[in-house]
Each structure stands twice: as C-alpha cells, then as structure tokens.
C-alpha positions in Angstrom: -7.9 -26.4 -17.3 -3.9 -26.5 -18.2 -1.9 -25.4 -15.2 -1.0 -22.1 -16.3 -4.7 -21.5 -16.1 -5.2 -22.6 -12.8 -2.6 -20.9 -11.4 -3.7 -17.7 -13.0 -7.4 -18.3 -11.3 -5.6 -19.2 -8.1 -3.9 -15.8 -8.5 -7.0 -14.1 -8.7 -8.8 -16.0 -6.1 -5.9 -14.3 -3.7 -6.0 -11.0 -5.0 -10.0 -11.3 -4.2 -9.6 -12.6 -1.2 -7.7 -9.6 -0.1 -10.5 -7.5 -0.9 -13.0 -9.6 1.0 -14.0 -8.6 4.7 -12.9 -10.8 7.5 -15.3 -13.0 8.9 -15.0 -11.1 12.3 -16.4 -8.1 10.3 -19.3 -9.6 8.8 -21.9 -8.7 10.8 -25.6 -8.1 11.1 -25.4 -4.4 11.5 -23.2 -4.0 8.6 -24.9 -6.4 6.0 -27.9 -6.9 7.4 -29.7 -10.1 6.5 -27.6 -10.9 4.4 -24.4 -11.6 6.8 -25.0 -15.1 6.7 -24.4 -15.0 3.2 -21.9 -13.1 3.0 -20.1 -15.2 5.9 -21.1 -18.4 4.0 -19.2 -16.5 0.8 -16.0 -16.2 2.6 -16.1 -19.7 4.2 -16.5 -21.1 0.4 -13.5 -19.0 -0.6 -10.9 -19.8 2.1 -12.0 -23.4 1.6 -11.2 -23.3 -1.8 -7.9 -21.7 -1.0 -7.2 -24.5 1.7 -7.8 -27.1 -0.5 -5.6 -25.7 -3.2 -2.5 -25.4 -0.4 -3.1 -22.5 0.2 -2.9 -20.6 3.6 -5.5 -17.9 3.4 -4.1 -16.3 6.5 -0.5 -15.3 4.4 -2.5 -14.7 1.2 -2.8 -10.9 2.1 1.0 -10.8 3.2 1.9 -12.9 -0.6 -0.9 -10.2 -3.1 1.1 -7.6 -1.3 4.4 -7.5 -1.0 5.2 -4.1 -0.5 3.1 -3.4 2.5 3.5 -6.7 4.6 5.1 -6.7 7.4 8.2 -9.0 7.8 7.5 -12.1 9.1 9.8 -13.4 12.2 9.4 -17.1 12.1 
C-alpha cells in the first residue's frame, strides 16, 4: 500500500470511527449479547488508530471541523 493509500484508509478509519458508539454506550441492554462484540470492535479500531499516531479522542473534533468546539490548550 503506497502512502497516499494509507492515508486515504486512515481517513476513512476516522470518518468511521465517528460513527461508532462510545464504549460507555455499549451496553447489554442496547445490543444485547452481542455488546461484547461490539465493545471488542471499538477496542480493535481505536487500537488501530493509536498505533497509526492517532489520538482517537480528537478524531471526532479533526472528521468535523465545522462543529467542534475550540480547543483551549
């Protein structure tokens, strides 16, 4: 994979990301037994973002711009 390809699948990893729930949300009410799962999905994800230098706390702040608020440090 050249660069300009990774960086493009790094892109979308973000832009996913965003979309994803917040492992505080994932419950077993809400996906039933399945919230492991689903909890081990994220994990994969933010470790994959982490690894890449990534911080997947600002990756929501970075996909979008025009509604993040402005950081103060």
């Amino acid at each position: 994979m050249n660069e300009e390809d990774k960086k493009a699948t790094l892109e979308a990893l973000k832009i996913a990301f965003t979309y994803m729930p917040k492992s505080i949300e994932v419950n077993k009410y809400e996906y039933g037994d399945r919230y492991q799962v689903v909890l081990e999905h994220v994990e994969t994800v933010r470790e994959v973002l982490l690894v890449n230098g990534i911080d997947p706390d600002e990756v929501d702040g970075e996909v979008n711009t025009d509604i993040a608020p402005n950081s103060t440090y």
